[in-house]
C-alpha positions in Angstrom: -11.9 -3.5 -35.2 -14.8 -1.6 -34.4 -15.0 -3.0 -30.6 -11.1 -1.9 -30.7 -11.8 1.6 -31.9 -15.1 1.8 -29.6 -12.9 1.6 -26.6 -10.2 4.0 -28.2 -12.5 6.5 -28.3 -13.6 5.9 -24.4 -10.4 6.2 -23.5 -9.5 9.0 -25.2 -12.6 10.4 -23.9 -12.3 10.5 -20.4 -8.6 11.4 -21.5 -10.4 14.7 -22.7 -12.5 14.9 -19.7 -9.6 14.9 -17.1 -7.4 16.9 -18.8 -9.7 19.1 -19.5 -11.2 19.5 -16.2 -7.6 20.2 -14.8 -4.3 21.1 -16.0 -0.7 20.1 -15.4 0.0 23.6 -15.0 -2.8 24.7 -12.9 -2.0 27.9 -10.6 -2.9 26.1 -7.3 -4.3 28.9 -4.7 -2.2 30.8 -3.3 -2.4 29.5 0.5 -4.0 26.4 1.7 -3.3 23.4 4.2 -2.6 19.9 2.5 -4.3 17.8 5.3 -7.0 16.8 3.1 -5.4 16.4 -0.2 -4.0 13.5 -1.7 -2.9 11.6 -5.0 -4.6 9.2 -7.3 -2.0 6.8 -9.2 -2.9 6.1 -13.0 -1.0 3.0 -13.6 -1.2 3.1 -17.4 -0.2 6.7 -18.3 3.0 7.4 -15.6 1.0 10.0 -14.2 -1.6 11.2 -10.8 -4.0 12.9 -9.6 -3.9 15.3 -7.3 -7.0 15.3 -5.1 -8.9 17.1 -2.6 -10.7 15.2 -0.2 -13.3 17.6 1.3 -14.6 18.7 -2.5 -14.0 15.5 -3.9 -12.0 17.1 -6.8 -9.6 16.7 -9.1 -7.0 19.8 -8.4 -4.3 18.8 -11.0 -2.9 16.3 -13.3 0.5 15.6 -13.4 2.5 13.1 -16.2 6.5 11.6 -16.3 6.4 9.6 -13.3 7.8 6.6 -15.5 6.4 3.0 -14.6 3.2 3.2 -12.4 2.7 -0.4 -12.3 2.8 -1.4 -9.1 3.2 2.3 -7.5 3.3 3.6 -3.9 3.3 6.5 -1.9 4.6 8.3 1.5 4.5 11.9 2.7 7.0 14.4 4.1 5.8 15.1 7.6 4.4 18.7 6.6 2.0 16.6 4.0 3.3 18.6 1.3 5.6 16.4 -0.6 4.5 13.2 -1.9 7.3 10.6 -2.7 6.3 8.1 -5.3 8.0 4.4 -5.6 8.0 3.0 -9.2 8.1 0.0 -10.4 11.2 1.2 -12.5 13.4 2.1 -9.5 12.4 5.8 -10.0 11.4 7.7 -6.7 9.5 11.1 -8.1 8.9 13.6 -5.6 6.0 15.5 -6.0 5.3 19.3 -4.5 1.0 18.9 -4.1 1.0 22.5 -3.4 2.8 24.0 -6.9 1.3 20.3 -8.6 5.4 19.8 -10.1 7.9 17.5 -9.7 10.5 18.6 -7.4 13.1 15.8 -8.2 13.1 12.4 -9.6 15.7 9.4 -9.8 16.4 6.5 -11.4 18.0 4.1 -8.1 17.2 0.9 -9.2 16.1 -1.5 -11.8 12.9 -3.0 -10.4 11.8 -1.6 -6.9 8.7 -2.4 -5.2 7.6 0.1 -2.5 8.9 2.5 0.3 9.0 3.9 3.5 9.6 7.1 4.9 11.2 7.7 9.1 9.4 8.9 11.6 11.1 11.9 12.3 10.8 12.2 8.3 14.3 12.7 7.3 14.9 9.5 5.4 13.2 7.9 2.5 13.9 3.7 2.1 13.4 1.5 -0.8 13.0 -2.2 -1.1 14.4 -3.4 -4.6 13.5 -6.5 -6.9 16.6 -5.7 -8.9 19.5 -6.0 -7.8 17.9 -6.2 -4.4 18.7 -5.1 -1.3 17.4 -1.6 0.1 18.4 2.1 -0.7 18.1 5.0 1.8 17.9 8.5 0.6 17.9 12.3 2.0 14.6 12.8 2.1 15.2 16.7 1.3 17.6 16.3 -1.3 17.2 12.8 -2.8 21.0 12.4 -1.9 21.7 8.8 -1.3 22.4 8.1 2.3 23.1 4.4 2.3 23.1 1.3 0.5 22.1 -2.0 2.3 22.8 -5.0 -0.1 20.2 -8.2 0.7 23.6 -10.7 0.5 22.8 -14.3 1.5 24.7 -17.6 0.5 22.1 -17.7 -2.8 23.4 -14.0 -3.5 21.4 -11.1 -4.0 17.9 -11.4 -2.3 14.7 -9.3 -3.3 13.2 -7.2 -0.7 10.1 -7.0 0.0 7.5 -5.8 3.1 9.6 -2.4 3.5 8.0 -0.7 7.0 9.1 2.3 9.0 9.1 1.3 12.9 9.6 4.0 15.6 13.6 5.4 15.9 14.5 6.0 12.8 14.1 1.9 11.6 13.5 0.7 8.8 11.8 -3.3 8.9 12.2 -5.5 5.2 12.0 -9.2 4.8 14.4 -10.8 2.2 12.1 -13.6 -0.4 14.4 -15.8 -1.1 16.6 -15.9 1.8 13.3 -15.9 4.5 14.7 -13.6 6.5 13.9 -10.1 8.3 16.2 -7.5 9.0 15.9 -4.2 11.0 18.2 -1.4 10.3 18.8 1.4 12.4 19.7 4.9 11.7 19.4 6.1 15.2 23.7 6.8 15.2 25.3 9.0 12.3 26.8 6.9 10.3 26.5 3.7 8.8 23.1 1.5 10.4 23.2 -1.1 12.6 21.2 -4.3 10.6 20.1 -7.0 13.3 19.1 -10.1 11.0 16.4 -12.7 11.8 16.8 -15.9 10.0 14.1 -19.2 9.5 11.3 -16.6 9.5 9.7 -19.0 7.0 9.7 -19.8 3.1 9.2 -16.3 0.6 7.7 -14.0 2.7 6.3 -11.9 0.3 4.8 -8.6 1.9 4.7 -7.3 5.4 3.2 -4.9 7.9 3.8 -2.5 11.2 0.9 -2.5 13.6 -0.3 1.5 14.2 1.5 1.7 17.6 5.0 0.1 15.9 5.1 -2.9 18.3 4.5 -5.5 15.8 6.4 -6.3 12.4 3.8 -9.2 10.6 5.2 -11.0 7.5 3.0 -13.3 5.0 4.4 -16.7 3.9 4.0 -17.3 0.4 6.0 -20.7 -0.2 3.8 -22.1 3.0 0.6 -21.3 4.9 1.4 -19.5 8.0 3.1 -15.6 9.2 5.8 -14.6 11.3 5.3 -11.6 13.9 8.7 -9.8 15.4 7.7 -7.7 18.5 9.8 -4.7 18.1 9.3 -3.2 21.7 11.5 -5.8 23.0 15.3 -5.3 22.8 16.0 -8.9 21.3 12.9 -9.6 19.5 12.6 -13.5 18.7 10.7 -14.5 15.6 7.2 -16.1 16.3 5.1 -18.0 13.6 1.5 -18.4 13.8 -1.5 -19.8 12.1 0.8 -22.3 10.7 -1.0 -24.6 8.1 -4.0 -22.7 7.9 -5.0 -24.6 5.1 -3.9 -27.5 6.0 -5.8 -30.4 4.1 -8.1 -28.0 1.3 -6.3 -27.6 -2.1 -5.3 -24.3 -2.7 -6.9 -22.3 -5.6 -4.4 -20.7 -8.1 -3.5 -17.0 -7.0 -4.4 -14.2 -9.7 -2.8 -11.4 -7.7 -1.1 -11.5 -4.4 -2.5 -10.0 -1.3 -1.0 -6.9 -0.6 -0.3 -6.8 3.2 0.2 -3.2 4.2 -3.8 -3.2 3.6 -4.3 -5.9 6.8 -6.5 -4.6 9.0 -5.8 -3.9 12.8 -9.8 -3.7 14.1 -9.9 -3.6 17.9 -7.6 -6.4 19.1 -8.2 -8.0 16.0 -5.3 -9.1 12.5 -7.5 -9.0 9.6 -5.5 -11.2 7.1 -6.5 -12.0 3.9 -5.6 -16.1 3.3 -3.5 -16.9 0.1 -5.1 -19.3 -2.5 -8.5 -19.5 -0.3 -11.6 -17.2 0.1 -11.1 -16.3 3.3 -10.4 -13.6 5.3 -8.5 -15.0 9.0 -9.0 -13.0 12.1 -6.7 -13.4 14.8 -6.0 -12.3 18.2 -3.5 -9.5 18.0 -2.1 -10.4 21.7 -1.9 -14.2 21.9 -2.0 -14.3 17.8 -4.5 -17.0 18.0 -7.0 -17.3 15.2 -10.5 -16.4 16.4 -12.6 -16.7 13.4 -12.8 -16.7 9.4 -15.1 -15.0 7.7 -15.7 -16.5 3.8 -15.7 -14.2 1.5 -16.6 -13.7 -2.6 -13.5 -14.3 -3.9 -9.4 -14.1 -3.0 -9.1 -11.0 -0.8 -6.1 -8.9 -1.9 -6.8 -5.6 0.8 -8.5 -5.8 3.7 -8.3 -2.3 4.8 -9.9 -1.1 8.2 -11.9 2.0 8.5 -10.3 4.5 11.1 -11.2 3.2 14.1 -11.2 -0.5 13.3 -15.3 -0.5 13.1 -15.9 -2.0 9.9 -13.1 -3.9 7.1 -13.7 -3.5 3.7 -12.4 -6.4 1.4 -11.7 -6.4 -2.1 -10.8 -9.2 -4.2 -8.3 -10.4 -7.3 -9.3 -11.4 -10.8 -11.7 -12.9 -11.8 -14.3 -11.4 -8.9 -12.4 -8.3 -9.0 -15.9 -6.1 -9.3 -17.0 -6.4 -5.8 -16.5 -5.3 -2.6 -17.6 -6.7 0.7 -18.3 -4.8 3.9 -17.1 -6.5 7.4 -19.1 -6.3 10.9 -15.4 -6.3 13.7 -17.5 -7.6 15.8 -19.1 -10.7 14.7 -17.4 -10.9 11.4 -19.9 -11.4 9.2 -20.7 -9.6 6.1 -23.1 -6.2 6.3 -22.7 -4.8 3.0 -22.1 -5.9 -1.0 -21.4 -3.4 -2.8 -20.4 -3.8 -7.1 -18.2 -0.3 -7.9 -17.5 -2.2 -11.4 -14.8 -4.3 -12.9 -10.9 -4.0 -11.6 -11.4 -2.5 -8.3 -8.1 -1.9 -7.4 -7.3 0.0 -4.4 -9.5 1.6 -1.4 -8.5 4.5 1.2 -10.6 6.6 3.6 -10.5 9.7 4.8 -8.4 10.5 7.5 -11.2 9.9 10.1 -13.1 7.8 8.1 -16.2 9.1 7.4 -15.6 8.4 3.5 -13.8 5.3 1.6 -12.2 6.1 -1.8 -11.8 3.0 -4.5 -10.1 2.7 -7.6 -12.2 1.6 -10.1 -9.5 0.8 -13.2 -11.4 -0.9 -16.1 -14.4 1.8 -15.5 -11.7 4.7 -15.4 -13.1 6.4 -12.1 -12.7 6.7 -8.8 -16.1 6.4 -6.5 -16.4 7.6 -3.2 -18.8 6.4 -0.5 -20.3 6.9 2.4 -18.4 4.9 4.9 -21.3 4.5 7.2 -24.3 4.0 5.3 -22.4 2.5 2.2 -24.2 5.1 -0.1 -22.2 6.7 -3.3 -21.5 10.0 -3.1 -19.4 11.1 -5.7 -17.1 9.7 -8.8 -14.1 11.5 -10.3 -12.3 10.7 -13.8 -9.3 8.9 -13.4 -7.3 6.7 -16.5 -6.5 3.0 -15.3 -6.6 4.3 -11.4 -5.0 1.9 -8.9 -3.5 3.4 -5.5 -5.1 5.9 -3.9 -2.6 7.9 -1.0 -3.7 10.6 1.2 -1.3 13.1 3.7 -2.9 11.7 6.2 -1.0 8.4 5.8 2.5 11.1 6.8 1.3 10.7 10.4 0.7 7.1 11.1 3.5 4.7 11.4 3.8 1.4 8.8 1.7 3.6 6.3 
């Protein structure tokens, strides 16, 4: 009882310390640009953080953003709205300039991320239950379409929901193992091109920066699948096919999440299911070139802006460490130990800094991206993604 109300009270400190520090209701100033803001999600209490990037502050606090569990983010093209995917179908957009919730809905049961078009008008999300993908007004909220995920088993999950360039939206189906592409470039109704025997549960997915390549990770067997979208009948290609062919697999504590893979150079940073390894591959021939062995099960591998350095984070139980990797040679330059549950990481838009969730310590630590140094921590309850506007102008983000 006393260790329980020991940790009551730290809660319900830093509780104290972030709401005190900012308020729902703060009067934000009365002009500024949004470039280098951005929100903090905490997972526990429905609500975020509204951030500024250049003070490394805390400008707001906002709550009623339902089920944060498994949250994600995209931004309108102006990098003033932030729309928020929860894990209870809701999608809340938020105005980071007034720090209020323009508009929120219930569309689903269970969703599991989003995407927004390139020309910005459309927001898309990939549902658990009942499946299939949703496509709304971005402006309004308004639904625009309804894609059902129907396959001879029925309803299919979605998953790996990307934007590609032309108004296209890119989702893999788990328990069909297939990929579809949906394109809103007519009015009207999209045209869905299907791709099927891209392999068994793919399970998470991403665009390359330049929106050639659609990658999806295999869960029910070692290997990907890459689409190349710049041709006008892609044909699904896998690749590293039994990677971990004859090693035992180790149980997996949390899925990798694949929008984090790296693009460094002419490099796919993957992080391997079951194994501690991280896979680089050739991003023309898809070839593997290396593996790099790492301290636990990688779950992001998230490349610095420019693609010099990939920072690695790992699942439970080695979830308090995060490992710093040369693009080069890849070999490991830097350890560093933010603290137990690190969650999440995101630089700044040219990547001079690297922010990362730090849940169980309830903060958020930034550091210096070059020399690895800690600059500054912010108060944060049970942080886990951390989104900035800068992500509204690259494609697959």
């Amino acid at each position: 009882m006393r260790a329980l109300s020991f940790i009551t009270a730290a809660y319900l400190a830093v509780a104290a310390c972030v709401s005190g520090m900012v308020s729902a209701h703060a009067e934000p100033p009365a002009m500024r640009g949004t470039g280098d803001l951005g929100i903090v999600i905490e997972r526990a209490s429905g609500s975020l953080l509204i951030v500024d990037t250049t003070e490394r502050r805390t400008l707001s606090r906002l709550e009623g953003l339902g089920d944060l569990s498994h949250a994600s983010s995209v931004f309108s093209r102006d990098g003033r709205f932030a729309f928020v995917f929860g894990r209870d179908g809701g999608i809340t957009k938020v105005d980071l300039l007034t720090a209020t919730i323009a508009k929120r809905i219930i569309q689903a049961g269970n969703s599991i991320g989003g995407a927004i078009s390139d020309d910005g008008t459309l927001v898309a999300v990939a549902n658990y239950e009942p499946g299939g993908v949703k496509v709304f007004d971005s402006e309004t909220l308004d639904e625009i379409s309804s894609i059902p995920a129907t396959w001879r088993g029925g309803q299919s999950k979605v998953i790996g929901l990307e934007d590609a360039p032309g108004r296209r939206f890119v989702f893999s189906l788990w328990d069909a193992g297939e990929t579809w592409i949906a394109d809103f470039t007519k009015s009207g109704p999209p045209d869905v091109t299907k791709f099927k025997g891209i392999g068994s549960q793919p399970y998470d997915a991403l665009v390359t920066g330049d929106g050639r390549y659609y990658v999806a990770g295999l869960f029910g067997e070692d290997g990907l699948t890459v689409l190349d979208l710049w041709q006008s009948q892609p044909q699904p290609r896998r690749f590293l096919q039994g990677y971990g062919r004859g090693e035992t697999a180790l149980p997996v504590y949390k899925m990798p999440h694949l929008e984090g893979w790296a693009v460094a150079g002419e490099r796919l940073v993957l992080p391997a299911v079951g194994r501690h390894e991280v896979l680089w591959v050739d991003i023309r021939s898809f070839e593997e070139v290396r593996r790099t062995k790492v301290h636990g099960q990688p779950v992001f591998a998230v490349a610095r802006p420019g693609g010099r350095n990939v920072w690695v984070n790992f699942a439970h139980p080695h979830n308090d460490v995060v490992q710093v990797l040369d693009s080069l040679d890849g070999r490991i330059v830097a350890e560093l130990k933010p603290g137990p549950a690190v969650l999440h990481m995101e630089f700044t838009p040219r990547g001079h800094e690297v922010w990362v969730s730090v849940r169980d310590s309830n903060v958020v630590q930034i550091y210096d991206a070059r020399t690895f140094e800690k600059k500054a921590e912010i108060p944060a309850l049970d942080p886990s993604g951390i989104f900035f506007t800068s992500r509204a102008h690259q494609t697959g983000l």
